[in-house]
ZAGU-822759 format. One record per atom (N, C-alpha, C): x, y, z; atom name; chain; residue number from 1. Coordinates in Angstrom, 2 decimals. Example, Ala and Ser with C-alpha at 12.3 -4.5 7.8 and 13.67 -1.06 7.14 Angstrom:
REM ZAGU-822759
<r <13.19, -5.69, 7.80>, "N", "A", 1>
<r <12.30, -4.50, 7.80>, "CA", "A", 1>
<r <13.20, -3.30, 7.80>, "C", "A", 1>
<r <12.85, -2.25, 7.08>, "N", "A", 2>
<r <13.67, -1.06, 7.14>, "CA", "A", 2>
<r <12.90, 0.03, 7.87>, "C", "A", 2>
END
This chain:
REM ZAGU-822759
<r <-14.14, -35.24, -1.41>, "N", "A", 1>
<r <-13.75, -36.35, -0.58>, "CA", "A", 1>
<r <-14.02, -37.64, -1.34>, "C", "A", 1>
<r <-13.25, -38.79, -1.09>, "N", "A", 2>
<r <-13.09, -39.48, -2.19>, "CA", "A", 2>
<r <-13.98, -40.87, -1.61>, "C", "A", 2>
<r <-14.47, -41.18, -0.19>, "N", "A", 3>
<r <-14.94, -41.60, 0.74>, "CA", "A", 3>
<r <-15.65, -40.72, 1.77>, "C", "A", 3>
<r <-17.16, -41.99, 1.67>, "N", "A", 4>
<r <-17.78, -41.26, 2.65>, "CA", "A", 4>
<r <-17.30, -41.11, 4.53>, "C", "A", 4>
<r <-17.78, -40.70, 5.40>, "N", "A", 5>
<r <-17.27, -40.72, 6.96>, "CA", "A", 5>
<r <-18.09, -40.71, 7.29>, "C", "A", 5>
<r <-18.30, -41.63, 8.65>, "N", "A", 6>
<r <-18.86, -41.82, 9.41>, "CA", "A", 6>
<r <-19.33, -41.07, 10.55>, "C", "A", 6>
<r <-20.05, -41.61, 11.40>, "N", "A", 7>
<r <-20.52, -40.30, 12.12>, "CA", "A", 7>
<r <-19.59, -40.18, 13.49>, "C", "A", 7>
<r <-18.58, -41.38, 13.58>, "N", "A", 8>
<r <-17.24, -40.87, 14.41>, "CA", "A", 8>
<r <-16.46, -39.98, 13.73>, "C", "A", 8>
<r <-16.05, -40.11, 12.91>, "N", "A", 9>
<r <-15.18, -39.64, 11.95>, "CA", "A", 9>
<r <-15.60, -38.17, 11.83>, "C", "A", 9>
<r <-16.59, -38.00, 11.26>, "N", "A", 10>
<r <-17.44, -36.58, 11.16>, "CA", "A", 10>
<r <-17.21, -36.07, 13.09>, "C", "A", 10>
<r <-17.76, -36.67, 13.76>, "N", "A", 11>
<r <-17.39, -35.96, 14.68>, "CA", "A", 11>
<r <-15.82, -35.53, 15.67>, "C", "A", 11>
<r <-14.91, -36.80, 14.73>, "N", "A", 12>
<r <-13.74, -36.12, 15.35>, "CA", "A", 12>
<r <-13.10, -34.70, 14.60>, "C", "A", 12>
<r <-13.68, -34.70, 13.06>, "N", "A", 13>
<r <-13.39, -33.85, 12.18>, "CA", "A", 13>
<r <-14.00, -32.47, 13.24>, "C", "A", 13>
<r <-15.32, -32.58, 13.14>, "N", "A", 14>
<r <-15.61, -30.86, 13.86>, "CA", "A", 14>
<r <-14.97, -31.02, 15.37>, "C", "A", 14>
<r <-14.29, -31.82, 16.15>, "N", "A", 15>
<r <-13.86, -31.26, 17.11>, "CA", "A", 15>
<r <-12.82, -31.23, 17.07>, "C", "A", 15>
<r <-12.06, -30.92, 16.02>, "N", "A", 16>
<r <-10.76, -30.37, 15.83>, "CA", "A", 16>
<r <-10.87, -28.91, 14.80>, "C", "A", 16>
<r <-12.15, -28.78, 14.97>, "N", "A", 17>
<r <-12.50, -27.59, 13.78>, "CA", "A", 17>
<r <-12.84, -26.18, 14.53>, "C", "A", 17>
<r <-11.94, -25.25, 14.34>, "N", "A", 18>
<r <-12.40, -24.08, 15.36>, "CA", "A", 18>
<r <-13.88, -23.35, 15.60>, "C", "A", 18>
<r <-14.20, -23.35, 16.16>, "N", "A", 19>
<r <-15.79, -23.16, 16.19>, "CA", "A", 19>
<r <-16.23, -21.92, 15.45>, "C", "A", 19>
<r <-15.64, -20.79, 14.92>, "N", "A", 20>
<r <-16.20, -20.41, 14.09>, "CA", "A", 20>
<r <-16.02, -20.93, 12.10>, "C", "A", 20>
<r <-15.95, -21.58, 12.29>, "N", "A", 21>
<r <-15.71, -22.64, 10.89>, "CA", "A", 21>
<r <-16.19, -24.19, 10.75>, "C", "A", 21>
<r <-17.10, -24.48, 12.09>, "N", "A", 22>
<r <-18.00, -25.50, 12.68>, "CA", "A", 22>
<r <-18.84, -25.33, 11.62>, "C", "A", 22>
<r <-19.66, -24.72, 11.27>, "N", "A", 23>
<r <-21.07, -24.25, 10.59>, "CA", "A", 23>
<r <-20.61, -24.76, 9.05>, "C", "A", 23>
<r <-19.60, -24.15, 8.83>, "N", "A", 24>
<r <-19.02, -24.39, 6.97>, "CA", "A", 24>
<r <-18.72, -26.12, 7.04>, "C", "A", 24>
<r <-17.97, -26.65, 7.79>, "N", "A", 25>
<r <-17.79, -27.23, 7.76>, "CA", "A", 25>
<r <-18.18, -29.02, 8.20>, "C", "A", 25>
<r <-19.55, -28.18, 8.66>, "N", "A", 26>
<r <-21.00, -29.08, 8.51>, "CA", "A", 26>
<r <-21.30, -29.34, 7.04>, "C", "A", 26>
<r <-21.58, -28.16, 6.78>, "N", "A", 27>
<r <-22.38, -27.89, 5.30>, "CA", "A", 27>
<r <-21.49, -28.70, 4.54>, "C", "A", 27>
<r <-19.88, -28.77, 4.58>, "N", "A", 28>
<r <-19.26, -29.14, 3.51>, "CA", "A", 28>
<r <-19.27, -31.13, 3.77>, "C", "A", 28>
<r <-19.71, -31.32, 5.06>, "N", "A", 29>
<r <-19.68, -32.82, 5.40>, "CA", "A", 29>
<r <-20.90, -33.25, 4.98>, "C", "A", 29>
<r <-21.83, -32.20, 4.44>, "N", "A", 30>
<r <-23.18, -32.77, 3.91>, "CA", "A", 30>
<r <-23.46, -32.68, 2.38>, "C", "A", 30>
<r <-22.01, -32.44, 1.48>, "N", "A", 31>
<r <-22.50, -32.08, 0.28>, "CA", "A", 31>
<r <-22.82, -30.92, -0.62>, "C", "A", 31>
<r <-23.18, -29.81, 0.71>, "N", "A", 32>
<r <-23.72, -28.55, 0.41>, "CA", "A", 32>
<r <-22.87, -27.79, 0.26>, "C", "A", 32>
<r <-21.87, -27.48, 0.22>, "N", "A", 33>
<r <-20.65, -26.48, 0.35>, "CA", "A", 33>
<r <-18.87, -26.93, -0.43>, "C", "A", 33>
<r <-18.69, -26.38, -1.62>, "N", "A", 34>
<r <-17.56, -26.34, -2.07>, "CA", "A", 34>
<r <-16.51, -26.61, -1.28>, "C", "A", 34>
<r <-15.17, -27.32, -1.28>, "N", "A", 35>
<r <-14.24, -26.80, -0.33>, "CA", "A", 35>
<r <-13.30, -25.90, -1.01>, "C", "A", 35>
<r <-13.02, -25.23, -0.11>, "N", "A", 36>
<r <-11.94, -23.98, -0.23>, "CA", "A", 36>
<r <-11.24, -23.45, -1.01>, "C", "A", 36>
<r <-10.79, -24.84, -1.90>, "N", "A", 37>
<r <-9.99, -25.04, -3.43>, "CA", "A", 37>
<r <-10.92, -24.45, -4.23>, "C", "A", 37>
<r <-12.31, -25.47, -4.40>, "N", "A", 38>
<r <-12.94, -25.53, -5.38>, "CA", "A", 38>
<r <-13.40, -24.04, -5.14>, "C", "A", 38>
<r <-13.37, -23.52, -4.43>, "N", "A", 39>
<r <-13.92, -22.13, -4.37>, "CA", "A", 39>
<r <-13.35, -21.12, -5.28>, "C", "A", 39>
<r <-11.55, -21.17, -4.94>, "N", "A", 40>
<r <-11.17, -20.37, -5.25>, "CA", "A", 40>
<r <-10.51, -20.94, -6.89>, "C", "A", 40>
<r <-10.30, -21.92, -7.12>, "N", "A", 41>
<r <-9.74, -22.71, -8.09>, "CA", "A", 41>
<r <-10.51, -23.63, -8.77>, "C", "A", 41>
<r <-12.05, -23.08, -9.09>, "N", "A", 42>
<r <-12.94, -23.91, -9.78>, "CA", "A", 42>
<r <-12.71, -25.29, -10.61>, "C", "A", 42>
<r <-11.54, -24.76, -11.65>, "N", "A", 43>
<r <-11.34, -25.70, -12.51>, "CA", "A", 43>
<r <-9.89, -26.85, -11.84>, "C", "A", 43>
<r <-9.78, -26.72, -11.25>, "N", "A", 44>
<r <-8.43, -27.38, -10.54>, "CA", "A", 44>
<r <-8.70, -28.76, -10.00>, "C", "A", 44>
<r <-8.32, -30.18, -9.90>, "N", "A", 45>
<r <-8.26, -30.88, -9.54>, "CA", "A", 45>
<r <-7.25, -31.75, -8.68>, "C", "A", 45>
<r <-7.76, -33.13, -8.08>, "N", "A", 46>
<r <-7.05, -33.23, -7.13>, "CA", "A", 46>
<r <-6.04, -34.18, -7.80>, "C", "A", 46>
<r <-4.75, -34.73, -7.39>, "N", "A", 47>
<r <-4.10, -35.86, -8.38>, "CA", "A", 47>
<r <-3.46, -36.43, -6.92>, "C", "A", 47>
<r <-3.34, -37.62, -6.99>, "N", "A", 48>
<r <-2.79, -38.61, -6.10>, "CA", "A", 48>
<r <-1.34, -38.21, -5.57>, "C", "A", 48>
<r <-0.41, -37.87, -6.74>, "N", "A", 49>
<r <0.89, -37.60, -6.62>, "CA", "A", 49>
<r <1.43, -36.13, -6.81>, "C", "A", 49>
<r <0.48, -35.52, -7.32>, "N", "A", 50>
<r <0.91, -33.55, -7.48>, "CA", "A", 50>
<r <0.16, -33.17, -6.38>, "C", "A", 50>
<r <-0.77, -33.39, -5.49>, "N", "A", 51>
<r <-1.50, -32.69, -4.65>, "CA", "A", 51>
<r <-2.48, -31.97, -5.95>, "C", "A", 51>
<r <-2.78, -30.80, -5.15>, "N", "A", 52>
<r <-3.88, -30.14, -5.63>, "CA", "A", 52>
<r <-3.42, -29.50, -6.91>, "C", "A", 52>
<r <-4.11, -30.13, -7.67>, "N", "A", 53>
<r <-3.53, -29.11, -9.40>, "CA", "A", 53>
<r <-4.52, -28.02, -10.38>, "C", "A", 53>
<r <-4.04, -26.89, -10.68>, "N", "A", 54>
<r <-4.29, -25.79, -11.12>, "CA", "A", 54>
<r <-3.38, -25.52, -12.45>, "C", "A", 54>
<r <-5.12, -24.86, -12.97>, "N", "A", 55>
<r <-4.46, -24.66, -14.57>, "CA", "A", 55>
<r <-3.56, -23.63, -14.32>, "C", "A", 55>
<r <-2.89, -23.05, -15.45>, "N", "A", 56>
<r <-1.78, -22.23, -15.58>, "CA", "A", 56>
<r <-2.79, -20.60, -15.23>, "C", "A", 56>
<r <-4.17, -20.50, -16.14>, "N", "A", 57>
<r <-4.79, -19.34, -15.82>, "CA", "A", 57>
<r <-5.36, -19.37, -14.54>, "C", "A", 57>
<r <-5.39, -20.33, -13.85>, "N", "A", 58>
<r <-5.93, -20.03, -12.08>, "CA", "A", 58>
<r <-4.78, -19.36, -11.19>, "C", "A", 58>
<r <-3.45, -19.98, -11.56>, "N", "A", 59>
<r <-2.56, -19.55, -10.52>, "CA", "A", 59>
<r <-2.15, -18.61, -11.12>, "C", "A", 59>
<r <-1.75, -17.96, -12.16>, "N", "A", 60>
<r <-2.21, -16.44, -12.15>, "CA", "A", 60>
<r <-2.84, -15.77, -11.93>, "C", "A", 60>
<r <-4.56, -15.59, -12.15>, "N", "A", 61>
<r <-5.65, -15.50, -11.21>, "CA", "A", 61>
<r <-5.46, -15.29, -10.01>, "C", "A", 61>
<r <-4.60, -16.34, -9.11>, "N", "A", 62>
<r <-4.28, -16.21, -7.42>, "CA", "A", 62>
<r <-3.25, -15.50, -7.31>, "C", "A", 62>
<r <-2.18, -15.47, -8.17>, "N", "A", 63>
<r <-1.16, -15.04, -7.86>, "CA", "A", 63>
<r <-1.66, -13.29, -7.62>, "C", "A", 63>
<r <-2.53, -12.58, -8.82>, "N", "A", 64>
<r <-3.01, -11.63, -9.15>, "CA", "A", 64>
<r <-3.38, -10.97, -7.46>, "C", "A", 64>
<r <-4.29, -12.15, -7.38>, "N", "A", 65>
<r <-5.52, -11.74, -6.02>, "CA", "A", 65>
<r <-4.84, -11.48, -5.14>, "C", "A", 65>
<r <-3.59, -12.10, -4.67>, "N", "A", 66>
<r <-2.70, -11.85, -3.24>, "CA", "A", 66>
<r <-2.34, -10.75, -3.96>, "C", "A", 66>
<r <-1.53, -10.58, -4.79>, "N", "A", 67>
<r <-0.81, -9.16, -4.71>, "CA", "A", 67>
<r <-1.52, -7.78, -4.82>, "C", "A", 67>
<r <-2.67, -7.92, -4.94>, "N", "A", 68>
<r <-3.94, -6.95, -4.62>, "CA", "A", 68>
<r <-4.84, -7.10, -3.22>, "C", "A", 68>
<r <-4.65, -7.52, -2.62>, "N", "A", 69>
<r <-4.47, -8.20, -1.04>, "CA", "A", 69>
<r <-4.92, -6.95, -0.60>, "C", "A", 69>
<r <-5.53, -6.50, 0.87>, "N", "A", 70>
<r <-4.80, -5.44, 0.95>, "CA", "A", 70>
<r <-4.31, -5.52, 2.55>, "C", "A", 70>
<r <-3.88, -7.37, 2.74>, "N", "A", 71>
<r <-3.09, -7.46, 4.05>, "CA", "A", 71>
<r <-1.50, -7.34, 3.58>, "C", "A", 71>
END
């Protein structure tokens, strides 16, 4: 996050947050917790105008992981 939030802000965030993803998403408003990207796309960054960007070996990596899925 590129800015900090306030404690309205923080609280309109978790009450739009389904309550089992309340807890993560504490942790991640405190610093403590990767988001979701960085989880799965360590090296990937964010860019103003591409959205979220990934090296060429991550999205193979993902591409890999879905098609071994086993939904």
């Amino acid at each position: 996050m590129d800015k900090k939030l306030d404690r309205k802000q923080k609280d309109e965030l978790l009450s739009r947050t389904v309550p089992s993803r309340q807890k993560q998403a504490k942790e991640y408003l405190q610093g403590r917790s990767p988001g979701t990207m960085q989880r799965y796309a360590p090296d990937a960054h964010a860019d103003r105008r591409e959205g979220w960007v990934e090296s060429e070996e991550t999205v193979r990596d993902l591409v890999d992981w879905r098609e071994e899925a086993i939904y």
